[in-house]
C-alpha positions in Angstrom: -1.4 4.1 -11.9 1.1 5.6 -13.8 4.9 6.3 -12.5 6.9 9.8 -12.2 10.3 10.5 -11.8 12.4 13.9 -11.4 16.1 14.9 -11.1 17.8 18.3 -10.1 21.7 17.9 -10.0 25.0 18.1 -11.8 24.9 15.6 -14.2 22.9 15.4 -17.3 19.5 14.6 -16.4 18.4 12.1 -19.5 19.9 9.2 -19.0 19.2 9.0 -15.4 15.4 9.8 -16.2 15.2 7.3 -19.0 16.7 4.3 -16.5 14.3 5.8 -13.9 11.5 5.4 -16.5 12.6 1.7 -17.1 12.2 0.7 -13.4 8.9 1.9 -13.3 7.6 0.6 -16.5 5.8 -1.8 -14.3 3.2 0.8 -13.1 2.3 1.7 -16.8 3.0 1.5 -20.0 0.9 2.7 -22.8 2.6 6.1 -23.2 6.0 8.1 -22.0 7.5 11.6 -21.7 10.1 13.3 -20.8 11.4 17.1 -20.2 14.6 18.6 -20.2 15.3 22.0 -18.5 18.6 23.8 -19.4 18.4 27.0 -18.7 15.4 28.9 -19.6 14.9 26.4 -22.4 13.1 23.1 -21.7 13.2 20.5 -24.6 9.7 17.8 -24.3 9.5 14.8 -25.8 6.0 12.2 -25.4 5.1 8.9 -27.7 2.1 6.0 -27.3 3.5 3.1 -26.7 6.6 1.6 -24.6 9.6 3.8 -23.3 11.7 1.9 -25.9 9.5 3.9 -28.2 10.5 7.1 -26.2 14.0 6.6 -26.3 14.2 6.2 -30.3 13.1 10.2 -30.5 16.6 11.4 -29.3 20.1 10.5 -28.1 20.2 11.0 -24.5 23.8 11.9 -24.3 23.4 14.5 -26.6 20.3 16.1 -24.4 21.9 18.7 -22.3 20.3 20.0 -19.0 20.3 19.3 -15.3 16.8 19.1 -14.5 14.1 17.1 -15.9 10.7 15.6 -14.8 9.6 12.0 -16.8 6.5 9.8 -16.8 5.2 6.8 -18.1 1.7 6.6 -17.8 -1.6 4.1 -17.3 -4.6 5.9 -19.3 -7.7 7.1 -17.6 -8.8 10.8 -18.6 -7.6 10.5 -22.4 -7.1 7.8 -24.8 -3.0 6.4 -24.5 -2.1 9.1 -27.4 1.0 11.6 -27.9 -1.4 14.4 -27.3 -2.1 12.6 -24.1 0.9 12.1 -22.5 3.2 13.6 -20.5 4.9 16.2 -19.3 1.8 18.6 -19.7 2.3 22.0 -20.3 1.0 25.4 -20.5 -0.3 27.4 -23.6 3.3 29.7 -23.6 5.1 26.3 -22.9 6.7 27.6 -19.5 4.9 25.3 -16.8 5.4 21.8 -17.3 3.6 19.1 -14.8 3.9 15.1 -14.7 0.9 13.9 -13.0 -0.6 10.7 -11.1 -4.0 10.7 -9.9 -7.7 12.2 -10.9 -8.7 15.6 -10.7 -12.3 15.4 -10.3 -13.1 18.7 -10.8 -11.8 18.7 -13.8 -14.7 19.4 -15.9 -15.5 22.4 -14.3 -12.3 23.9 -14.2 -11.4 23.2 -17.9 -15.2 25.1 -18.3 -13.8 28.3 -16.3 -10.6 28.4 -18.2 -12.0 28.2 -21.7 -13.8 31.2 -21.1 -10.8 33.1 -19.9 -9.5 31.8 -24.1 -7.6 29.4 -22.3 -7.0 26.3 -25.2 -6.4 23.2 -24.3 -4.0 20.6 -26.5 -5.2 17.2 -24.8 -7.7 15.0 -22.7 -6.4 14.8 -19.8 -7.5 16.1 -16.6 -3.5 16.9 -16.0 -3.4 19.8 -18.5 -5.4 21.2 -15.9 -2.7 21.6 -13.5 -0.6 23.4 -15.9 -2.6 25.7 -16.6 -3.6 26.8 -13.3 0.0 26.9 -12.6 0.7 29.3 -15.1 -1.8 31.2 -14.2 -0.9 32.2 -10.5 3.0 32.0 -11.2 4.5 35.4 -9.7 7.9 34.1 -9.8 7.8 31.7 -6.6 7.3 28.2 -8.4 6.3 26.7 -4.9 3.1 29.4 -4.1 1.8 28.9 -7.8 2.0 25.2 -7.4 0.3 25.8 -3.9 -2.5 28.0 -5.0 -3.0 25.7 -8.2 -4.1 22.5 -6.4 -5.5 24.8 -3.8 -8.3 24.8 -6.2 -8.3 21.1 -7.0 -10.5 18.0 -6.1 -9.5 14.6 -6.1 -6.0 13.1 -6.2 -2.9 14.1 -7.1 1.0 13.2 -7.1 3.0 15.7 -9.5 6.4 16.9 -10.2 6.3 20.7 -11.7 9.3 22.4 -13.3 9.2 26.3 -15.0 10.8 28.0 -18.0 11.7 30.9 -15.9 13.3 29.2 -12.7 16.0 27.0 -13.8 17.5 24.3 -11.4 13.9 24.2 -9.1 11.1 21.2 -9.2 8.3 21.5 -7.2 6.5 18.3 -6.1 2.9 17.9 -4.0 1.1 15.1 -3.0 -2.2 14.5 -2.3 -3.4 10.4 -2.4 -0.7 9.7 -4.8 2.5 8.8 -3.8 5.7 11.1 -4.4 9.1 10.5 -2.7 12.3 12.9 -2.4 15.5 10.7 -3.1 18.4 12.3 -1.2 21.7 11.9 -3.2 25.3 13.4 -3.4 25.0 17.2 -5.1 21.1 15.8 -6.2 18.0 14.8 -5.5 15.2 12.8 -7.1 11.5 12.5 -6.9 9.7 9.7 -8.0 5.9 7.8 -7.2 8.4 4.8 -6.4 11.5 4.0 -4.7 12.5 1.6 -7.9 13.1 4.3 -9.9 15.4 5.7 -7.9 17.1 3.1 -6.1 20.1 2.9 -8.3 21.1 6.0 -7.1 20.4 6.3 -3.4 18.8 4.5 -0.8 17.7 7.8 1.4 14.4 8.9 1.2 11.6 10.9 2.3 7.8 10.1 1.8 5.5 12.9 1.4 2.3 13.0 3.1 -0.9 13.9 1.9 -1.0 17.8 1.3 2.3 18.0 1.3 4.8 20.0 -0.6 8.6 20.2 -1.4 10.5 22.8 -3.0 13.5 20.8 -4.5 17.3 22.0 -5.7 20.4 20.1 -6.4 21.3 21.1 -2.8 18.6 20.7 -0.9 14.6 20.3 -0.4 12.4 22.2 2.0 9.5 20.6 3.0 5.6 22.0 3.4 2.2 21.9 3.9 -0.4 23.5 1.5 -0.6 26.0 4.0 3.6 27.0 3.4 3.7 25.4 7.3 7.4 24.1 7.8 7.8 20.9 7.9 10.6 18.9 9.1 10.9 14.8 8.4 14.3 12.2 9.1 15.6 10.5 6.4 14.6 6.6 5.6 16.6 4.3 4.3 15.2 1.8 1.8 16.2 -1.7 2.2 16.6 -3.4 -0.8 19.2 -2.5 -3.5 19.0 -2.5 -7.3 20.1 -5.6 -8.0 17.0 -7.0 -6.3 14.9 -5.4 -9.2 16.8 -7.3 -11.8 16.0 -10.5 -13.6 19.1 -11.9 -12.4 18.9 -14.8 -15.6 15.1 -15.1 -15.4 13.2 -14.2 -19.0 10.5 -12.7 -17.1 10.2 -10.9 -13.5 6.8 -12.7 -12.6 9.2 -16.2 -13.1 11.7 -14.9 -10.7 9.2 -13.7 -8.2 7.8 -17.2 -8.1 11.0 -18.9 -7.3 12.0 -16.3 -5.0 8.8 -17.9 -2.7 11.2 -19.9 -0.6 13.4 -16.9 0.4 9.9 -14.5 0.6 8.2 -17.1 3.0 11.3 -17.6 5.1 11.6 -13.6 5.2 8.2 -13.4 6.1 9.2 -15.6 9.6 12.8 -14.5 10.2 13.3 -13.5 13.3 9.4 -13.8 14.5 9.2 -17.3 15.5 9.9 -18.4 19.2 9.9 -22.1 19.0 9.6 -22.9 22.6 7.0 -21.2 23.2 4.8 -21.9 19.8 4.4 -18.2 20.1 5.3 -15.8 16.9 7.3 -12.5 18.1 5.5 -9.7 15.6 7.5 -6.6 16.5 5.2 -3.9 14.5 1.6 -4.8 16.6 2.9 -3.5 19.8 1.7 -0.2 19.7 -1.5 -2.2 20.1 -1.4 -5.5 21.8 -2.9 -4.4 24.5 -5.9 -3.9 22.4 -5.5 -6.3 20.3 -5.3 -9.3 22.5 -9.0 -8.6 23.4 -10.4 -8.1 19.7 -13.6 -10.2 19.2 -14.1 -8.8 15.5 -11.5 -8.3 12.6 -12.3 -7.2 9.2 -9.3 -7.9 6.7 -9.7 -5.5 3.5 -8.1 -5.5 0.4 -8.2 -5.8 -3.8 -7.6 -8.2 -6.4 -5.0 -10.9 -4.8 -4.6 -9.2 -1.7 -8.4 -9.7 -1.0 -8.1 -13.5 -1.9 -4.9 -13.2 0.7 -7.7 -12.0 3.1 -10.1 -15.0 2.3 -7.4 -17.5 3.3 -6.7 -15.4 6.3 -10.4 -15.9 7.4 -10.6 -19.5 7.7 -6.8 -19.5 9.0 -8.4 -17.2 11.8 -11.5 -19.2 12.4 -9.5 -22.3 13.2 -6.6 -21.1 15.5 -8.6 -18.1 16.9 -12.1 -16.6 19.1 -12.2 -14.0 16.6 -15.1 -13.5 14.4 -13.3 -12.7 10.7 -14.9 -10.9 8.0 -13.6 -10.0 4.6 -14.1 -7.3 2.3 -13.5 -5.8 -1.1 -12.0 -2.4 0.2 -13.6 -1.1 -3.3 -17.1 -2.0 -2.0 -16.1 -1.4 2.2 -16.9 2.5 2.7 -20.0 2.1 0.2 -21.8 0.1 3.4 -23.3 0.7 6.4 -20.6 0.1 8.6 -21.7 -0.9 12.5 -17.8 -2.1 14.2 -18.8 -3.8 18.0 -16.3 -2.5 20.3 -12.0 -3.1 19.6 -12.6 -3.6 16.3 -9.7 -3.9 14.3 -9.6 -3.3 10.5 -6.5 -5.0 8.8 -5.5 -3.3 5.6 -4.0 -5.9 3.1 -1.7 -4.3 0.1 1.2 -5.5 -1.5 2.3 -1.6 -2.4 0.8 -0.2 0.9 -0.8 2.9 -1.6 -3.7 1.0 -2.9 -6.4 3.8 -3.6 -9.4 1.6 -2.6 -7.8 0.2 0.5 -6.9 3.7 1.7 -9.8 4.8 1.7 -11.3 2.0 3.5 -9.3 2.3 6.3 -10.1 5.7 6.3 -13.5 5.5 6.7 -13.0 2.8 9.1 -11.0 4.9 11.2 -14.0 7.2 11.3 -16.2 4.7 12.3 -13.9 4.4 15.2 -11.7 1.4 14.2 -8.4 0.1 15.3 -6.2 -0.5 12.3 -3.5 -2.8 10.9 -1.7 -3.4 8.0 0.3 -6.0 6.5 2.4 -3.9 3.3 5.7 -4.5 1.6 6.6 -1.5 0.6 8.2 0.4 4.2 7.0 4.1 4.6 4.2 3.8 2.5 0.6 5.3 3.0 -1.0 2.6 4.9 2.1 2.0 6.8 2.0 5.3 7.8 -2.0 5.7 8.7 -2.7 2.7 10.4 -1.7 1.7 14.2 0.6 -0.9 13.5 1.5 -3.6 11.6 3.5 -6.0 9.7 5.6 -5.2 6.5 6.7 -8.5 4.0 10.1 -7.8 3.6 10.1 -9.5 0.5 11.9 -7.0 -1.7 10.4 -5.0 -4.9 8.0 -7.2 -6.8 8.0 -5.8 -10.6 5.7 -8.5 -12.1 2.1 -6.9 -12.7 0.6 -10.2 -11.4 1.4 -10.7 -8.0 3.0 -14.3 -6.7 5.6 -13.7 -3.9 3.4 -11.4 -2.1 0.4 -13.3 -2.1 2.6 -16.4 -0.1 4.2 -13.9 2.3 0.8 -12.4 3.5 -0.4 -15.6 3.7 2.6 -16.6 5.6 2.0 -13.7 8.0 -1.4 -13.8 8.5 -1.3 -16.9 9.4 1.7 -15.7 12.2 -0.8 -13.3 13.6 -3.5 -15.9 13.8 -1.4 -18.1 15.4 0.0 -15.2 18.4 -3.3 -14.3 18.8 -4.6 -18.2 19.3 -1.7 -18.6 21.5 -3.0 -16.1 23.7 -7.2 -17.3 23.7 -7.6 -20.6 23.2 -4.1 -23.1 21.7 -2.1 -25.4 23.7 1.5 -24.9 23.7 1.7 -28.0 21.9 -0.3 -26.5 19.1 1.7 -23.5 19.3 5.3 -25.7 18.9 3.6 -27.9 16.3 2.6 -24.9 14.2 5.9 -23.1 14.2 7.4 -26.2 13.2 5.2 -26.4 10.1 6.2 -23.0 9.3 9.5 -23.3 9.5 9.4 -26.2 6.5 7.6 -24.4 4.2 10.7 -22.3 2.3 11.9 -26.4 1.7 8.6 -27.1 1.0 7.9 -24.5 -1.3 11.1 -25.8 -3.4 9.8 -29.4 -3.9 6.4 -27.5 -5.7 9.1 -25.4 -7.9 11.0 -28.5 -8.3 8.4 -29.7 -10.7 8.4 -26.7 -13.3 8.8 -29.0 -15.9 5.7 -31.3 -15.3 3.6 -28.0 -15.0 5.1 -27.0 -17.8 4.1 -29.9 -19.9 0.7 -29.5 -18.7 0.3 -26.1 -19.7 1.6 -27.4 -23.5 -1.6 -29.7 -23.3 -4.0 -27.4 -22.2 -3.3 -23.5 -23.3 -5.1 -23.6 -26.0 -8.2 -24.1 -24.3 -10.2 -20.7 -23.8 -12.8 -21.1 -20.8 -11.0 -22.9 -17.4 -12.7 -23.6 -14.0 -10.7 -23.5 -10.9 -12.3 -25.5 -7.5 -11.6 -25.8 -4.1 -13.2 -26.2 -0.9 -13.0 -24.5 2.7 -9.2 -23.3 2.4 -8.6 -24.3 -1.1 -11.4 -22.2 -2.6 -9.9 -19.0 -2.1 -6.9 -20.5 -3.8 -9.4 -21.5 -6.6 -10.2 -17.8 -7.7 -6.6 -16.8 -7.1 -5.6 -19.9 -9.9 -8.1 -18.3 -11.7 -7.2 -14.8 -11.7 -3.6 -15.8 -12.6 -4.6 -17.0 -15.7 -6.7 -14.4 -16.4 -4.2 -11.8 -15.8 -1.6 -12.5 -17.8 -2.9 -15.4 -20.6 -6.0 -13.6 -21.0 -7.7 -16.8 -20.9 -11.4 -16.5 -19.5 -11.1 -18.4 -16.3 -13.3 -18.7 -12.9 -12.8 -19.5 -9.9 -15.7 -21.4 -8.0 -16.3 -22.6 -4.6 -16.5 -26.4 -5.5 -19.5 -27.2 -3.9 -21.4 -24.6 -5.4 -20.5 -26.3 -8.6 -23.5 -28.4 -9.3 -25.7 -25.4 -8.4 -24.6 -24.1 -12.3 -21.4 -23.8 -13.6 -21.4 -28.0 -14.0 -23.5 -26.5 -17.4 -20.2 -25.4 -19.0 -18.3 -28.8 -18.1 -17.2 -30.7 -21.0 -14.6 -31.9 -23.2 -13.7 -28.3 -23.7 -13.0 -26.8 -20.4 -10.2 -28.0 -18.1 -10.9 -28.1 -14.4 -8.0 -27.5 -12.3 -9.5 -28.6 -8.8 -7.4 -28.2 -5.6 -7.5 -31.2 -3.8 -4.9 -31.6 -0.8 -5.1 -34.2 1.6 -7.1 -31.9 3.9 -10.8 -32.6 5.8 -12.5 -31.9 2.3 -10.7 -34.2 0.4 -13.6 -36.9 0.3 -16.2 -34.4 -1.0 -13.8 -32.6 -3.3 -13.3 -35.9 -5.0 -16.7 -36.3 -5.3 -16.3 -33.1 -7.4 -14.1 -34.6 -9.3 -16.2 -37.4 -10.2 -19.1 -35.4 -11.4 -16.6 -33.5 -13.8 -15.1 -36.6 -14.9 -18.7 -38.1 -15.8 -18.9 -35.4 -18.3 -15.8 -35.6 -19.7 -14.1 -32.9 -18.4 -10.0 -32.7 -18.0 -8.9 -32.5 -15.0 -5.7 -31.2 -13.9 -5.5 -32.2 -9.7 -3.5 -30.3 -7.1 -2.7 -33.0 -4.6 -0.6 -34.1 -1.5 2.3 -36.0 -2.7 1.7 -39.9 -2.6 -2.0 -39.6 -2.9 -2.5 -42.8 -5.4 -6.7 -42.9 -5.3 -6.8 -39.2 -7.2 -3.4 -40.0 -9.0 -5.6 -42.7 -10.8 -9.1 -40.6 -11.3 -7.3 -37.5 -12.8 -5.7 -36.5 -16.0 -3.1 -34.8 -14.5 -1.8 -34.1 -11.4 1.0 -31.7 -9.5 1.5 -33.1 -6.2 2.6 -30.9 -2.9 4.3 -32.1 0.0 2.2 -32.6 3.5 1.6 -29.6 5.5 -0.8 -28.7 8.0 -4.2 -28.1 6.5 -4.4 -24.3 7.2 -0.7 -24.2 5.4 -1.6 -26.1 2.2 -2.7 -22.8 0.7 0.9 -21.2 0.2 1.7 -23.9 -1.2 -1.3 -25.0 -3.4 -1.5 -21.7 -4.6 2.3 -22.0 -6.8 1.1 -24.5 -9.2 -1.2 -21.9 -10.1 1.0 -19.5 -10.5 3.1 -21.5 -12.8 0.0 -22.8 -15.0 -1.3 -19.4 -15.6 2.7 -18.7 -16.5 3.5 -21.5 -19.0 0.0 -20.6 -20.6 0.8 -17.3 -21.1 4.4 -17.8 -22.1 3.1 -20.2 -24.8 0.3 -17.8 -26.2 3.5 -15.4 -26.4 2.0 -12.6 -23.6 3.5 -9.8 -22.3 3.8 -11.6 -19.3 4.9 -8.7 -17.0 3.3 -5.9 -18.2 -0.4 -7.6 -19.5 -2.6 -5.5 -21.4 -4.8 -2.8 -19.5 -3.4 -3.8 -16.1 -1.0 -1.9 -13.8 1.4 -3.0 -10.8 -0.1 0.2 -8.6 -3.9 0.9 -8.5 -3.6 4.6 -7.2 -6.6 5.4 -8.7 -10.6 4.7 -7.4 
């Protein structure tokens, strides 16, 4: 959960590090640190706190060397301290390692090297590394590095350069994702493609136990075994200017009004409106299969897994197929029993989720099919599961995701609606649905269009420090979604609650002090979701309604109300859900959060 970059070229390698930092900020930020090889002298320099803190320790254009490894990180072995940060290095000071991952060994290993006098100068479980380095360097950077982590458990992305071998970085993977960046006289490595993405668009993803040996000329690639390997170039498809704020004052503000463009990417060029059918390129490896699946299990964490619970009821009412959804956290702990064609569908916005990896994992050994629906092209899951869908929705830098949640929502609901086509929808259905879809990016501007009335809600109500978010059959997903919005980024204690399961305890905490925000779209609820209402409004709780545009009975039971324009019912969600999004936004903007990088949260959870 933390981000690397690395640079071997012709230019000075500072600033480009330090902008590399910047991009990945996102990924963490409670410490930074850079070094600086030139020649057989490599300058280090690590804070707490921001890269802004980082960047007040030197003058980069007075920091001369060609090489240079950088990290910002997200603490787990190791309070967020100077000590504690990175680059690590060796006793001498010739190995230095940037690190994402857990070594879980570590405890042991740090035991055997004390007693070879072996002193350690931090908490981390990445001093490890160095040390082990040091220890087998004979003068080939690449077999030190591969008999280090030869010796290591757990997971591991790292970028390694050496006193003694100027011009060389060695980077190995193992869980954790590490990327070559191809350039002109250079090449880059980095745990993301933001960082780097200024500078090239060429790539090459590492695999797990994989290794590169990288020069300003050229990279040869590995396995831990020093087996040859031999991978094409990929070219990444967004540019840098998609990673800027373009005007906005924060990235998660610009991801939510990018929903229009996300949604309609999410469709373009899959829907066949003739034949109410979706056209989903990435499944046909597995159609075959596919088209007879009986039982589906969609995994995923955080907003992805709420993505998942939409997707289930979206499933139930255009398909045959039984749906269940899990915390890929909590998937491999059970006793897993898959029925024949079973396919596993692997939900991530950044496609190297730790927990979803290794569910699918463990659901391929279990004997599994696999899909997943990822943003991020040539990522882990995209590249272990057996097909699949990817967003398209260009980099999302806000920690709390918005226009990722509507675009698997939007395609989830595409391959619910091929595979109904295909077991038990009309074509009338089919033509009917497609032309729903194909509203929502106008759609999903009429919710945006009232920022300003959410915003004057939010003025009301952010002061208020307990919130309950409801919503029935579709809508309650949506209602913890709400709720983990606020939570993220306001810090605001918020829960999300299936609305009939209200009265079985949480109506205790209803009063004047706790605004409900209840999602209540002209859907086949709606009559028992106002009763809801009316049992909060008997004990005078606020309530701020989500409703279908026009809807004068709830307009005139509520205290407030952000209306959204008639959908289908199974579509109200990606819609629904945006209100939410810009509540838990105003809120936070008004407590004065760091709305993109929240406290003890990270964009990336490549850790277990």
């Amino acid at each position: 959960m933390c981000g690397i970059i690395g640079y071997v070229g012709c230019e000075d390698a500072c600033p480009i590090l330090i902008q590399g930092l910047k991009r990945l900020e996102y990924r963490g930020y409670d410490s930074a640190g850079i070094a600086i090889q030139y020649g057989s002298q490599i300058q280090r320099y690590r804070c707490a706190g921001r890269i802004s803190q980082l960047e007040k320790m030197f003058d980069p254009l007075t920091i001369k060397g060609t090489t240079g490894i950088a990290h910002t990180r997200w603490a787990t072995h190791g309070e967020p301290t100077e000590k504690n940060a990175h680059p690590h290095t060796d006793m001498k000071g010739d190995v230095y390692v940037v690190h994402n991952g857990i070594i879980e060994n570590f405890h042991i290993l740090k035991r055997k090297l004390e007693k070879k006098g072996i002193e350690f100068s931090s908490d981390t479980d990445t001093e490890i590394i160095a040390h082990l380095i040091a220890i087998h360097f004979e003068g080939d950077l690449s077999e030190a590095v591969r008999r280090a982590i030869s010796m290591v458990e757990g997971t591991f992305g790292i970028a390694v350069i050496h006193r003694l071998v100027p011009d060389q970085m060695v980077i190995a993977r193992r869980g954790s994702p590490i990327i070559i960046g191809v350039g002109d006289k250079c090449h880059y490595a980095a745990s993301d493609v933001a960082a780097m993405v200024r500078y090239t668009n060429k790539v090459v993803h590492l695999n797990d136990n994989e290794l590169a040996l990288i020069t300003k000329d050229e990279f040869t690639l590995s396995t831990l075994h020093a087996k040859p390997i031999h991978r094409e170039l990929e070219t990444v498809e967004w540019n840098a200017e998609d990673a800027e704020l373009n005007g906005f004052p924060h990235y998660m503000l610009k991801e939510i009004y990018e929903q229009p463009d996300t949604i309609k990417n999410a469709t373009r060029g899959r829907l066949e409106p003739s034949e109410g059918v979706p056209k989903l390129g990435g499944i046909e490896p597995v159609w075959k299969e596919l088209k007879e699946c009986r039982h589906m299990v969609l995994v995923g964490c955080g907003t992805s897994y709420y993505a998942g619970c939409v997707g289930r009821y979206v499933f139930e009412r255009l398909t045959e197929i039984d749906v269940e959804v899990e915390l890929a956290s909590e998937f491999r702990y059970r006793k897993l029993n898959f029925p024949p064609n079973t396919f596993v569908v692997a939900i991530s916005q950044s496609g190297e989720t730790a927990d979803t990896l290794a569910a699918i994992r463990e659901a391929r050994r279990k004997g599994a099919k696999l899909l997943g629906i990822v943003n991020v092209v040539g990522s882990s899951i995209a590249r272990e599961t057996d097909a699949g869908v990817y967003n398209h929705a260009g980099p999302e830098i806000g920690v709390a995701s918005t226009k990722i949640f509507t675009s698997q929502l939007t395609i989830l609901t595409l391959l619910a609606l091929l595979l109904g086509r295909h077991q038990k929808l009309s074509l009338t259905e089919g033509i009917e649905a497609i032309k729903a879809i194909r509203e929502l990016p106008d759609l999903a501007r009429k919710v945006l269009a009232q920022d300003n009335h959410i915003q004057s809600i939010a003025e009301k109500y952010y002061k208020y420090s307990n919130w309950l978010f409801l919503g029935r059959g579709y809508q309650y997903p949506i209602a913890m979604e709400g709720a983990l919005k606020l939570k993220e980024i306001s810090y605001i204690h918020a829960e999300g609650y299936a609305a009939g399961e209200m009265k079985h305890g949480p109506i205790a905490l209803i009063s004047s002090e706790m605004p409900v925000v209840v999602l209540a779209p002209g859907d086949s609820m709606y009559d028992k979701v106002m009763n809801n209402i009316q049992e909060v409004k008997s004990r005078k709780g606020p309530v701020i309604a989500i409703i279908t545009e026009g809807d004068n009975r709830l307009k005139d039971m509520v205290d407030e109300y952000i209306e959204v324009p008639r959908t289908l019912e199974y579509l109200y969600p990606i819609l629904t859900v945006i209100p939410c999004q810009l509540l838990a936004y105003h809120c936070a903007r008004l407590l004065k959060r760091d709305i993109d990088k929240p406290r003890n949260l990270a964009k990336s959870v490549t850790v277990e």
